[in-house]
C-alpha positions in Angstrom: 2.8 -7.8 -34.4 2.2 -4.4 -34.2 5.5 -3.5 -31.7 7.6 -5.3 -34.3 6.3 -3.2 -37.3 7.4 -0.2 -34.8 10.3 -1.4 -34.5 11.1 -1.9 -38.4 9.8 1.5 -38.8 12.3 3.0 -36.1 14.9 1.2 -37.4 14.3 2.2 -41.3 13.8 5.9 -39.7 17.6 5.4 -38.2 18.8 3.5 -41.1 17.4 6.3 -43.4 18.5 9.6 -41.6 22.2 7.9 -41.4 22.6 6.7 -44.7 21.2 10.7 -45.9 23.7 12.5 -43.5 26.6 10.5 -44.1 27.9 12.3 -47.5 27.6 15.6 -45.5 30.7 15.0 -43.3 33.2 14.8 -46.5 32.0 18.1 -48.3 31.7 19.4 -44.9 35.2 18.7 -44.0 36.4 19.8 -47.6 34.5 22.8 -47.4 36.4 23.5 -44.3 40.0 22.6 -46.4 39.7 25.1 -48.5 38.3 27.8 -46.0 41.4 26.8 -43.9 43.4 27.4 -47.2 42.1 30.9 -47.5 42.3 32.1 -44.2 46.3 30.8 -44.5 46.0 33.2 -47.9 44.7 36.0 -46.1 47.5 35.3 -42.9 50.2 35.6 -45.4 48.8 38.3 -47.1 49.0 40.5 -43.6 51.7 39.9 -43.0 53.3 41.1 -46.8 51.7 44.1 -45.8 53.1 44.5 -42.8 57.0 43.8 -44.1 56.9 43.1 -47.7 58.8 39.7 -47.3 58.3 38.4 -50.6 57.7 35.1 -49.5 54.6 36.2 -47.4 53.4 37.2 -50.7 54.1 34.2 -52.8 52.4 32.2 -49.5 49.4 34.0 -49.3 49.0 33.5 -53.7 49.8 29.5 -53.5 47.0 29.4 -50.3 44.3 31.5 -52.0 44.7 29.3 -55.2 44.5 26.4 -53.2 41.5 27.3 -51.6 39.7 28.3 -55.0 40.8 24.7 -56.1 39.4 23.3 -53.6 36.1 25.4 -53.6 35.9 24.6 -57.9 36.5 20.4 -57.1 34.0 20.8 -54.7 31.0 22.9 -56.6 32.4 20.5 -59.7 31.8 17.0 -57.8 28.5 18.2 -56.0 26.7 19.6 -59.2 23.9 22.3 -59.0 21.5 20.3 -56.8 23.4 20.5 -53.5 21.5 23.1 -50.9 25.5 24.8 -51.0 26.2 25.3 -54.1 26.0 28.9 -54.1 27.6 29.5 -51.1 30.8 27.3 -52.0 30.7 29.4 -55.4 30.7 32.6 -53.4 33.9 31.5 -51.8 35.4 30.7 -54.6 34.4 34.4 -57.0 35.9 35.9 -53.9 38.7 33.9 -53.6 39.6 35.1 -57.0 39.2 38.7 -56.4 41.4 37.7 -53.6 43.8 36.6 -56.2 43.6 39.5 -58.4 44.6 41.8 -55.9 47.4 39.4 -54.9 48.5 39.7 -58.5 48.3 43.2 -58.7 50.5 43.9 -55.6 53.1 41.4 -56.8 53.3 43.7 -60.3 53.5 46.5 -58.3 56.5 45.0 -56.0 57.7 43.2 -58.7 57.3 39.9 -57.0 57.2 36.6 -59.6 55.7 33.8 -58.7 56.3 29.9 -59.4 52.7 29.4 -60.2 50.6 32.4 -61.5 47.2 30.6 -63.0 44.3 31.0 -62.2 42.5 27.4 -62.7 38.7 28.3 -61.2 38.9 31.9 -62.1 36.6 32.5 -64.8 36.8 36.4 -64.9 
């Protein structure tokens, strides 16, 4: 009697640690989306500097705002409460001062792009 209450016990131990790591893979992998997004952003953006193609420029905007999507859908979904919160929202604020400068140089260029908002940034 006493193996078998082990056993339940083991098994409700397994059961348990499972069924609380399982909604980490998702945010993990969408966390990972949207840094994949940025670091495209940041690509593009080296390589505007480097020869001003326009495109590289209108690339790096349409990653970086993809990425800051991303980072708000996630932070929006997850609420407060998740340990990562504040880290996700880090990403995102400096995503946007990403944007911002990616803004200015287009002004300053006078690249236009298809797109200019700026859904997530607050400031």
């Amino acid at each position: 009697m006493r193996a078998h209450i082990v056993l339940i016990a083991a098994v409700l131990a397994i059961v348990t640690t499972q069924c609380a790591s399982a909604p980490e893979a998702p945010v993990r992998r969408e966390l990972q989306g949207g840094d994949r997004s940025r670091d495209w952003g940041v690509v593009y953006y080296k390589s505007w500097r480097q020869d001003h193609n326009r495109e590289y420029l209108r690339l790096a905007r349409r990653h970086t705002a993809s990425a800051i999507q991303r980072y708000l859908e996630l932070q929006v979904r997850l609420g407060h409460s998740y340990p990562d919160f504040y880290d996700i929202d880090q990403r995102r604020v400096e995503g946007c001062y990403f944007l911002r400068q990616l803004d200015r140089e287009a002004l300053r260029f006078g690249v236009t792009f298809d797109d200019d908002g700026r859904e997530g940034c607050f400031h």
